[in-house]
N, C-alpha and C positions, 0 to 999 in steps of 0.2 A: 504494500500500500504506500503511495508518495503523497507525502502530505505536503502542501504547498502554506508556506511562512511568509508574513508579508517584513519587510526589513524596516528594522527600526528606525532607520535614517528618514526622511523625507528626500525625497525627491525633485528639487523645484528647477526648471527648467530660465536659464539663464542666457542671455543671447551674446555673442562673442564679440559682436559691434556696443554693445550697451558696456560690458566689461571697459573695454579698449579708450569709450569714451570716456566714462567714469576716470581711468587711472590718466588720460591726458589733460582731464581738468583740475583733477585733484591740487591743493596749492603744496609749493614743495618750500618747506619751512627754510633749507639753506638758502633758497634763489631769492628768499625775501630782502637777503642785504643787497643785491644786486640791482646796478639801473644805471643810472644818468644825475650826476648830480651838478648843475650849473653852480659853482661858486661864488662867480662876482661877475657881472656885467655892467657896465656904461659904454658912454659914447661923448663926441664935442666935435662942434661943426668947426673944421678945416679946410680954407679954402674953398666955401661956398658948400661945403658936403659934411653929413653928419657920418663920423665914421665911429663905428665899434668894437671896442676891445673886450674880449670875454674868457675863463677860464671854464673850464666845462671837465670832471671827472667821470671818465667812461669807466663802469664794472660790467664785464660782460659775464650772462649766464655761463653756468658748465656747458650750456649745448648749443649756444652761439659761440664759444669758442672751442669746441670741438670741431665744428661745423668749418669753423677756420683754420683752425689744424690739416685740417683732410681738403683742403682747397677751391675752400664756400669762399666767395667776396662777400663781404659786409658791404653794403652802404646806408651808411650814419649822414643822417640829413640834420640841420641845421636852421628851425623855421624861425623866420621874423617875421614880427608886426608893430608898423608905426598904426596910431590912431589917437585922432583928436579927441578930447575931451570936452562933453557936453551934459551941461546940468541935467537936463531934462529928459531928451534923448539917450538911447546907446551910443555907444561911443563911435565915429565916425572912420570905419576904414580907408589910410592914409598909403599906405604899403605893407605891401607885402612879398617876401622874397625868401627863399630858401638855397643855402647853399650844400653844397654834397662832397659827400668824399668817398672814395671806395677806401677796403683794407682788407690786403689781400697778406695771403702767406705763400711764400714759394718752398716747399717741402725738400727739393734741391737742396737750395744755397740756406735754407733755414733761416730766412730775412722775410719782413715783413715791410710790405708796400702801401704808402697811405698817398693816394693821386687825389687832387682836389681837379673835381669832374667838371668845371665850367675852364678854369684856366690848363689843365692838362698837367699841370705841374705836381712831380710825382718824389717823395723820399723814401728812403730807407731805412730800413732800421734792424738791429741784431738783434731785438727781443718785440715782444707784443707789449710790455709795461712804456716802454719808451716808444712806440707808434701809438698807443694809447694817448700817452703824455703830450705827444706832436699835435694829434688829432683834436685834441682840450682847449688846445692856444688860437684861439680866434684875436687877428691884430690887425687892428686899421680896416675893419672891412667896410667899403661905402655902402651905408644903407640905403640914404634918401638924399638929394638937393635940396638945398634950401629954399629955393623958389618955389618947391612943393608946399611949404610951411609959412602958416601966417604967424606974421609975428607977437600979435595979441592973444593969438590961442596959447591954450596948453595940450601936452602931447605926450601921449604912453606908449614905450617905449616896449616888446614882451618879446623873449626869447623862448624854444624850446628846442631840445634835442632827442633825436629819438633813430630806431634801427628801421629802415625802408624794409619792412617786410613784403611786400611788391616786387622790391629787387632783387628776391629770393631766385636760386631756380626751382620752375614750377611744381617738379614734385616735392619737394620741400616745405613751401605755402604754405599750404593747408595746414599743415602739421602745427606752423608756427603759427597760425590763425586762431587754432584752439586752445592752443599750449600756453597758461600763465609764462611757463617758463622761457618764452622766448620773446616778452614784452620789455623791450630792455627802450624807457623812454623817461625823459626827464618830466618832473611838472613845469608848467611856464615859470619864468622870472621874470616881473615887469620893474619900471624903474620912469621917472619923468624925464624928459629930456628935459636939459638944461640949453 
């Protein structure tokens, strides 16, 4: 005689897209120190042009810089905005401009490449801490004309820095679309223009 025994366990059916989700959204408590931290920004018009000096500390996750190890390009974009100030109103957009940089690793030579993508102008580096450090020094860069600018108003000034997840390659994306951990962006810093 077979006697049939139902098993103590339950049996609950779980879907392997739900799993996969669940663990790429999970937050990952070490990538919390990670990100973008703008330290000091201003600017002072020079010869008719407001130009901006800025320090910017980049921490990249463990899997944006894996990603650059194995010969992913980063690019770390750079967004600005001027805008008038007004009592009543929102405040009036003045400019706005983004500059970009790629940061690449060459697995070769073990040197690490930071090109600033609007002038072409491209350095070197022996380590990822020092193209990081390169990458932070924003100097003299012309934001606006003065002619853009009345002289009666007032004018805020707001930086942010963050990873062009866009500029990923495509199958890569996605991943970093869902992934806390590969949100590697500063909050803004605003500041008045003087």
């Amino acid at each position: 005689m077979h006697v049939s025994r139902k098993s103590d366990v339950l049996a609950v059916p779980v879907s392997l897209p739900i799993i996969l989700f669940m663990l790429l959204c999970a937050p990952v408590l070490a990538d919390n120190q990670k990100g973008i931290i703008i330290r000091h920004a201003n600017g002072l018009i020079v010869n008719g042009v407001y130009r901006v000096d800025a320090e910017i500390d980049y921490q990249l996750s463990e899997e944006a810089t894996q990603a650059l190890l194995h010969g992913v390009s980063l690019q770390m974009d750079i967004e600005f905005q001027v805008k008038m100030k007004r009592p009543w109103l929102w405040n009036k957009m003045i400019k706005e401009s983004v500059l970009s940089y790629r940061l690449e690793h060459h697995p070769l030579s073990g040197n690490f490449l930071v090109t600033n993508l609007a002038t072409g102008e491209r350095d070197q580096f022996q380590n990822l801490a020092g193209a990081l450090e390169n990458l932070g020094k924003i100097s003299n860069y012309p934001l606006v004309t003065e002619d853009r600018l009345q002289p009666d108003k007032n004018y805020l000034v707001e930086i942010r820095a963050r990873l062009n997840k866009q500029a990923l390659p495509a199958p890569l994306r996605p991943l970093a679309y869902l992934s806390s951990r590969w949100h590697v962006a500063s909050p803004g810093y605003e500041w008045m223009m003087q």
